[in-house]
C-alpha positions as CSV (number, residue, x, y, z in Angstrom):
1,X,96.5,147.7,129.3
2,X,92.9,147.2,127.6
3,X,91.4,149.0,125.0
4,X,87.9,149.5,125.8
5,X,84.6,150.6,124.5
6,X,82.1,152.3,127.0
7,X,78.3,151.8,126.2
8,X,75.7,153.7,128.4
9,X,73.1,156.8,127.3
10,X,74.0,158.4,129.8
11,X,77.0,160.7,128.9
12,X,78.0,160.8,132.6
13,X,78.1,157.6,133.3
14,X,80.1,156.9,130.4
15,X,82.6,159.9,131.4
16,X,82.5,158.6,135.3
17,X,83.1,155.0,134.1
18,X,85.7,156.6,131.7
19,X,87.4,158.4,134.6
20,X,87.2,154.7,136.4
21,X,89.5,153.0,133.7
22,X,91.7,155.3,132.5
23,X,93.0,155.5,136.2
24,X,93.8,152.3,136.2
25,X,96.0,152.8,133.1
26,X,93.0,151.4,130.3
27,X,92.7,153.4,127.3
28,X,88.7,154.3,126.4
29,X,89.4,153.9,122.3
30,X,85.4,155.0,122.1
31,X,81.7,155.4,123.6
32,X,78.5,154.5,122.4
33,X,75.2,156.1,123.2
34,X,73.3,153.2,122.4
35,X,72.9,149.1,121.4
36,X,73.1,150.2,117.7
37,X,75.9,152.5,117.9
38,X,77.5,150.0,120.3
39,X,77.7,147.3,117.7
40,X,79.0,149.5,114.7
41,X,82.0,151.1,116.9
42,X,82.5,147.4,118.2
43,X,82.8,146.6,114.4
44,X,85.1,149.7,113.4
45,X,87.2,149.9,116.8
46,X,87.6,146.2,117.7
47,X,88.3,146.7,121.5
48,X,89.6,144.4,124.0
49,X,86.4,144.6,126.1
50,X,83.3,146.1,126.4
51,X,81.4,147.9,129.0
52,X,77.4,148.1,128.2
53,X,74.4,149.1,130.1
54,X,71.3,147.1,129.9
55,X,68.9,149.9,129.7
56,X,69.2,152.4,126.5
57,X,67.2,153.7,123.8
58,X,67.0,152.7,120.3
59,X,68.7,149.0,121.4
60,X,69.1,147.9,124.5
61,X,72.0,146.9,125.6
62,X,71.0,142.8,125.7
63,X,70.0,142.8,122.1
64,X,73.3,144.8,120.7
65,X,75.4,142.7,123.0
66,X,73.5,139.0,121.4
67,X,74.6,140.5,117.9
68,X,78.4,141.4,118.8
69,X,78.2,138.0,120.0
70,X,77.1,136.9,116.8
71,X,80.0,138.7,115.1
72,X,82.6,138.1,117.3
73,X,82.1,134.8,119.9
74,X,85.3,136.2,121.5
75,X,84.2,139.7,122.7
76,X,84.8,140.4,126.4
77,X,81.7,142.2,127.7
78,X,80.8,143.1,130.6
79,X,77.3,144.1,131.4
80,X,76.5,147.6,133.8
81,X,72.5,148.3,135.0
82,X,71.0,149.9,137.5
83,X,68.4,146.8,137.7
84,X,70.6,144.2,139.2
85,X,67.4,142.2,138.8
86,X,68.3,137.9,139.0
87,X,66.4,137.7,135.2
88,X,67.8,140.1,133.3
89,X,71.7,139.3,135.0
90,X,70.9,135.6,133.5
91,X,69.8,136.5,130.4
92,X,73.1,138.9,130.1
93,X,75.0,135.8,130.9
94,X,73.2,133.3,128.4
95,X,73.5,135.9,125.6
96,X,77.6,136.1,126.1
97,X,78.2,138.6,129.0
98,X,81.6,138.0,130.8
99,X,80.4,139.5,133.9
100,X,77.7,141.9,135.5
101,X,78.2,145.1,137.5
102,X,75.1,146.5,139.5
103,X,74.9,150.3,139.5
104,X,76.1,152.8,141.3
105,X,79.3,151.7,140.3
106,X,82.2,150.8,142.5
107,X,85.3,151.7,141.0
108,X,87.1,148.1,142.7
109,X,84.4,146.5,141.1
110,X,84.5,147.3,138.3
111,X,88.1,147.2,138.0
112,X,88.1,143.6,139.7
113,X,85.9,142.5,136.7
114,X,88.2,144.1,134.2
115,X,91.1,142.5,135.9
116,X,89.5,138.7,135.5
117,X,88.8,139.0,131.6
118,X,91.8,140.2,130.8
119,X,93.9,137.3,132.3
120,X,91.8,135.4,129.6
């Protein structure tokens, strides 16, 4: 199974999307608060994949996602956000994102989209 980083600034949605993977049999290796602190765990941890929220503080989550990117063309992100707003899912998808799952989160979803990018 994966080894995955969860990005959100919300500690229980990290902890609920947490619960979601580690059911499945994924290890969380670490969790981010933020874009910045996103993109120096991506950099220390080197997960398989990546779940980020859009909207944090400090860096949001498009911004720290276009500078893993940078770093690593081969990260497997996928993008999470309460604003499942046809822009912003683009814009996730031009800057690198793998997929994009709306909030509230469905565990099947979410699980689905882990599924696809790890048979990469």
């Amino acid at each position: 199974m994966a080894k995955i980083m969860v990005v959100d600034d919300a500690a229980f949605m990290r902890m609920f999307m947490k619960d979601i993977l580690e059911s499945a049999g994924h290890q969380v290796i670490c969790e981010a608060s933020n874009g910045r602190e996103a993109i120096e765990k991506y950099a220390t941890f080197r997960p398989d994949l990546v779940t980020m929220d859009i909207t944090m503080p400090d860096m949001d989550g498009i911004e720290a996602l276009k500078l893993i990117m940078e770093r690593d063309p081969a990260a497997q992100v996928i993008m999470c956000s309460a604003m499942g707003h046809r822009e912003m899912i683009l814009e996730a998808i031009r800057s690198g994102a793998k997929d994009f799952v709306v909030k509230p989160l469905q565990g099947s979803r979410v699980l689905d989209a882990v599924d696809r990018l790890l048979e990469v």
